[in-house]
N, C-alpha and C positions, 0 to 999 in steps of 0.2 A: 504494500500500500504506500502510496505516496505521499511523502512528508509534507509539512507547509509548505507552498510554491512549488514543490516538486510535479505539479500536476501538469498535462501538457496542456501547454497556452493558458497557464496560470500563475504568473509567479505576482506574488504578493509584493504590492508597492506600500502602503500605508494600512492603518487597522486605530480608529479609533472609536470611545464608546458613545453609544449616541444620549443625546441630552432627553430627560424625561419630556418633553413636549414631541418630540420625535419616534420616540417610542411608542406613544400615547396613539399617535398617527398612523404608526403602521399596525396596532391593535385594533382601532377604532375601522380601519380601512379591510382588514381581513376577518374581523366581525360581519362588516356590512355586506361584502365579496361572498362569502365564502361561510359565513356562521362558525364561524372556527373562532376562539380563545386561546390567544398564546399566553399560555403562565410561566415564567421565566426570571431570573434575575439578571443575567448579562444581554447586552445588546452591541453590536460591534457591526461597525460599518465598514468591510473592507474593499481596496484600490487596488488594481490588477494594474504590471507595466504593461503587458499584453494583450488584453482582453477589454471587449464591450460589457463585459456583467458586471452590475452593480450590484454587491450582493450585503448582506446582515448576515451574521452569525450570532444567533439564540441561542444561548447557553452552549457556546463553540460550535457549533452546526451549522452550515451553512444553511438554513431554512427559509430566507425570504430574498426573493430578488424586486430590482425595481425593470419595470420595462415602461417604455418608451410606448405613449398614446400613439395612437394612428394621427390623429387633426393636429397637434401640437408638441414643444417641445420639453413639456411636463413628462414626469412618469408616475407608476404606481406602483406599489409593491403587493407581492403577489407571494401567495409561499412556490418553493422548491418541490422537484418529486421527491424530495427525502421530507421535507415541510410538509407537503399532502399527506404522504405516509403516517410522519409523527402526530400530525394534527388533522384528521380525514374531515374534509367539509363537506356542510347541509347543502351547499348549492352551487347552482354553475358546476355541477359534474354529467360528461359526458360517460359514457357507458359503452365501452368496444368488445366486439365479442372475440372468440379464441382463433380466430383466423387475422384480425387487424394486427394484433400482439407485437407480433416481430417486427411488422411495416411502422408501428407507433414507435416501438422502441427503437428500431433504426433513423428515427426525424423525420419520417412522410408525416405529409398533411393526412388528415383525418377522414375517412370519401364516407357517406351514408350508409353503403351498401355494409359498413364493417360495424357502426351503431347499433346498437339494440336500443339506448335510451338517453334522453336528454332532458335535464332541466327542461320545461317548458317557459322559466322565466329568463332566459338566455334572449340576449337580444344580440343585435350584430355589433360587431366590434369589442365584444364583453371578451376578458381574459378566463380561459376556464379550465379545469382539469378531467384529465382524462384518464380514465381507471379502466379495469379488463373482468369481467362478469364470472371468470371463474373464481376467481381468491380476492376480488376487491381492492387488489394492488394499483397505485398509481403510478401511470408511466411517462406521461409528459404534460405539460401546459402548451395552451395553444391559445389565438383568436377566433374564436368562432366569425363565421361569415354569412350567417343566418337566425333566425331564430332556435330557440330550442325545439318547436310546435315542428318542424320544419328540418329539422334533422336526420330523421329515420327516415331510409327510402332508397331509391332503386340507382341511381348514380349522384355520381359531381360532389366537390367538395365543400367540406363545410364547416373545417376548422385548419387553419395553417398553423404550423408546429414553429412554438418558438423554443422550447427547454424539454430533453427527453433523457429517459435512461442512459446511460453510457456516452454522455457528452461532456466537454471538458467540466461543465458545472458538476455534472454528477457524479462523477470522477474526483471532483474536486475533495482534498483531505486537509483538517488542520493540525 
């Protein structure tokens, strides 16, 4: 396993802890997102010299990153698939059946045909997670591209993959 920075296309530039109104924001933000309660004492905002991901580490985990709105140059913080895993959310969970699995875990976008279920309160543009219907494991984050109502069906995409299993984030060790 690989040490701090030792991850590929991750070496640690800075790591500081974030101020309680900040915190306050990324609890408040994956409440509303996601119905999930992070209970935790540390919060750590780390700088990659390498990489686009802006990430938090929760009690040294990396569990929440921020991403980058569609319309603007704000972002949001979102949990990680190691942060879905530790923390499984009430909502904006997509639902992939035993044939998506490997297409999910490898970074494909998300197609209908591989859905069993979707939030229905999933609107377009909304960040969401994506889990797999035999063991309820989570395996990446994505943008949905449609509504939830509007998800299950016979072709075309309907969520693009931004963070998945086995990518330098989830790889990523402290």
């Amino acid at each position: 396993m690989p040490a701090c920075g030792d991850s590929p296309g991750m070496n640690v530039k800075s790591r500081h802890h974030l101020r309680a109104d900040e915190i306050d924001a990324i609890r408040d933000a994956l409440d509303e997102q996601l119905g999930v309660e992070i209970d935790a004492e540390s919060f750590e905002r780390v700088e990659f010299d390498d990489s686009d991901w802006d990430v938090v580490l929760v009690a040294g985990e990396p569990q929440v990153l921020y991403v980058d709105r569609e319309d603007d140059e704000e972002s949001d913080p979102f949990l990680t698939v190691q942060g879905l895993n530790a923390y499984p959310p009430e909502k904006r969970v997509v639902t992939v059946d035993a044939g998506a699995v490997s297409f999910v875990s490898d970074g494909a976008d998300v197609m209908r045909p591989g859905i069993v279920e979707a939030d229905p309160r999933i609107e377009p543009g909304d960040l969401v997670a994506i889990n797999e219907e035999s063991h309820g494991k989570f395996l990446a984050v994505g943008r949905a591209q449609t509504d939830g109502d509007d998800m299950v069906g016979s072709s075309g995409k309907v969520v693009s993959s931004i963070h998945h299993v086995g990518d330098d984030l989830f790889e990523f060790t402290v």
